[in-house]
C-alpha positions as CSV (number, residue, x, y, z in Angstrom):
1,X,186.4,98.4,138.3
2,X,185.6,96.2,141.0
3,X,183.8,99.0,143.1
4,X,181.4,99.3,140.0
5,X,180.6,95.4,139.8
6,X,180.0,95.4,143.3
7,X,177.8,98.5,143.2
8,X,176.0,96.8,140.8
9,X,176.1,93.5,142.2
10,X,174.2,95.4,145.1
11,X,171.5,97.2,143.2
12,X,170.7,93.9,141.5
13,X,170.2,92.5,144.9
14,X,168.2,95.3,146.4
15,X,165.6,95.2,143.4
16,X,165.5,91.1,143.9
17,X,165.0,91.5,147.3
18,X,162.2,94.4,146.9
19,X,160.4,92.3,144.8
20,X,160.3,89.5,146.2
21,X,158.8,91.2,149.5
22,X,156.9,93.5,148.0
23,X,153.7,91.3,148.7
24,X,150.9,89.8,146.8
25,X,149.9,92.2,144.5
26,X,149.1,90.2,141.0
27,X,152.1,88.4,141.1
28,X,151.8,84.8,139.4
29,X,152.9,82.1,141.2
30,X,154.8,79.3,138.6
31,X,155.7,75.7,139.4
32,X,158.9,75.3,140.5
33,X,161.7,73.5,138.1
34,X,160.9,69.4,139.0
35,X,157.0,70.1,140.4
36,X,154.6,68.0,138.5
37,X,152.3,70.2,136.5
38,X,148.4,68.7,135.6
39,X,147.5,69.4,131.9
40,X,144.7,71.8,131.9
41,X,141.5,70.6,132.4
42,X,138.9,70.7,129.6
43,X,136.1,69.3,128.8
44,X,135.5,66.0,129.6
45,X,134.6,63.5,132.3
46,X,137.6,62.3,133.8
47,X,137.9,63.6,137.1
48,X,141.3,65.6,137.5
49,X,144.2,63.8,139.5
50,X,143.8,65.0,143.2
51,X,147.2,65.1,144.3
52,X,148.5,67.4,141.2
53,X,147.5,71.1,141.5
54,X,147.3,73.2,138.6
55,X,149.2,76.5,137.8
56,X,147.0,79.8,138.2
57,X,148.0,80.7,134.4
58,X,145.6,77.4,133.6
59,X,142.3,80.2,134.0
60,X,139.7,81.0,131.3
61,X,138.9,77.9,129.0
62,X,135.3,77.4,130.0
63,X,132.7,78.0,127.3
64,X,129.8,80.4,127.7
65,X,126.8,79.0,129.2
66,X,128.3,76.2,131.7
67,X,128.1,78.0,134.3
68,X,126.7,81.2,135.0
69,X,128.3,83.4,137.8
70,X,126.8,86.7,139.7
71,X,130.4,88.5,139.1
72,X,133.7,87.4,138.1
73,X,135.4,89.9,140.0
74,X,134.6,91.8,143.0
75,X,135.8,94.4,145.4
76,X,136.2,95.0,149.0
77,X,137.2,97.9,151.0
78,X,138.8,97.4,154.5
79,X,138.0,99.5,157.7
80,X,140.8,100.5,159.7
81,X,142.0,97.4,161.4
82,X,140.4,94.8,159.1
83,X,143.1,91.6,158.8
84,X,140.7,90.1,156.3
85,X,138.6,90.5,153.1
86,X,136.0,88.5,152.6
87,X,134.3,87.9,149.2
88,X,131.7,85.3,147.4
89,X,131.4,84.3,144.3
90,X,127.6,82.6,143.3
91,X,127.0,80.2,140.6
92,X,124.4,78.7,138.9
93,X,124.7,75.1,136.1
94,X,122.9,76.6,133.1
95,X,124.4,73.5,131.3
96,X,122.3,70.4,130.1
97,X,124.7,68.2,132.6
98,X,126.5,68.1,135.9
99,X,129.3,70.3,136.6
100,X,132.3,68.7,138.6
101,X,134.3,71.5,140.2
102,X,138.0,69.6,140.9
103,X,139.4,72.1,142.4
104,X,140.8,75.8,142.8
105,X,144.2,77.8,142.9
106,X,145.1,81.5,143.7
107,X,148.1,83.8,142.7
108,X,149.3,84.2,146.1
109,X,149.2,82.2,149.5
110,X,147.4,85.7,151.0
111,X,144.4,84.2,148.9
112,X,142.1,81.4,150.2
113,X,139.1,80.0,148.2
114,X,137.1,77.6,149.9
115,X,134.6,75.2,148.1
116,X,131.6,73.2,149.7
117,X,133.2,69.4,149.1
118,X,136.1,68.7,146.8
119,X,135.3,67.4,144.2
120,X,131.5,69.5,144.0
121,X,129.4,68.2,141.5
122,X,126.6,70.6,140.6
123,X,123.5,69.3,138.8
124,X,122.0,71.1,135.7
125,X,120.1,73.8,137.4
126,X,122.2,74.0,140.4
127,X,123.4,76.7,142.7
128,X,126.1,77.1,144.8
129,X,128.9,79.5,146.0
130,X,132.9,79.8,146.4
131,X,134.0,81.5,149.0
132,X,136.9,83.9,149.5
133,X,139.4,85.4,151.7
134,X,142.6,87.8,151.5
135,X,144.8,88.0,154.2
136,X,145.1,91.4,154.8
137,X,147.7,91.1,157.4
138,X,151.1,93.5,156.6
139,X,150.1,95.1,153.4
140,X,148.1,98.3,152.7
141,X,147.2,100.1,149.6
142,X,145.4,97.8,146.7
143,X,145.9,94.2,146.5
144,X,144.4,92.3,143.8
145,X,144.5,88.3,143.3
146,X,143.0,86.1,141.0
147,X,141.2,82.5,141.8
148,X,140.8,79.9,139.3
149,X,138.2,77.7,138.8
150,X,139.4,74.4,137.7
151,X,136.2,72.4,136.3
152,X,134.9,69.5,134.2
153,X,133.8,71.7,131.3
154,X,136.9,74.4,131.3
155,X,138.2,76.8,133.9
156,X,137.4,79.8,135.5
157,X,138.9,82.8,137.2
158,X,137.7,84.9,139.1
159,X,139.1,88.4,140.2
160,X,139.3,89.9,144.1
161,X,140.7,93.0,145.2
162,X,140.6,94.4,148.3
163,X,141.3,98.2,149.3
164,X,143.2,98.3,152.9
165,X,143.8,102.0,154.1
């Protein structure tokens, strides 16, 4: 009997372990038990508290024509060797009123979105663009991420994946 707890005891620790080093493949990250969690933001024109980051799962409450993007998810596909994927996202305020982009978050540390200032306030009629890494370093095969968009009129996410022979 004790041979078959510990056999499974084992197997449950194996899977654990897989998973947890499996790497970034559209794994959502959660706050932690204790970590402050920001309400999601929606419309209106308070800016966000800076020192609170918000969970990935916070993506999609913008309403159509805010902000109008050239994708919302793109593709990259790695030469041999390549450590990193780069992608960019464009944008364009469609709305009657500034945009304030607070901030952004990603589904794994691999992931990196950089914005011009933090916050970006984009006029009505504004352009601008987000861009994007993946670390490419140690993994192979497909990994795909997500990037949200946390905004004064709703959030955003965006999709990457990058292809690494």
């Amino acid at each position: 009997m004790f041979l078959f707890k510990r056999m499974i005891f084992a197997g449950a620790a194996t899977l654990l372990s897989l998973a947890l080093f499996a790497g970034c493949r559209s794994l959502e990250t959660k706050p932690q038990p204790g970590e402050p969690v920001a309400p999601v933001v929606t419309n209106t024109n308070r800016p966000a508290p800076r020192h609170v980051k918000q969970p990935p799962e916070s993506g999609d409450t913008m309403a159509p024509h805010i902000l109008a993007w050239n994708r919302l998810s793109e593709e990259y596909h790695a030469k041999p060797g390549e450590m990193i994927a780069p992608f960019s996202f464009s944008l364009t305020n469609v709305s009657k009123g500034p945009v304030v982009i607070y901030d952004t978050a990603t589904t794994c540390d691999c992931t990196v979105a950089k914005l011009p200032s933090t916050p970006w306030t984009i006029p009505s009629g504004g352009t601008g663009k987000i861009e994007a890494t993946i670390d490419l370093t140690h993994k192979t095969g497909v990994v795909t991420n997500s990037i949200v968009v946390f905004t004064s009129k709703g959030n955003r996410r965006l999709y990457v994946k990058a292809f690494k022979p």
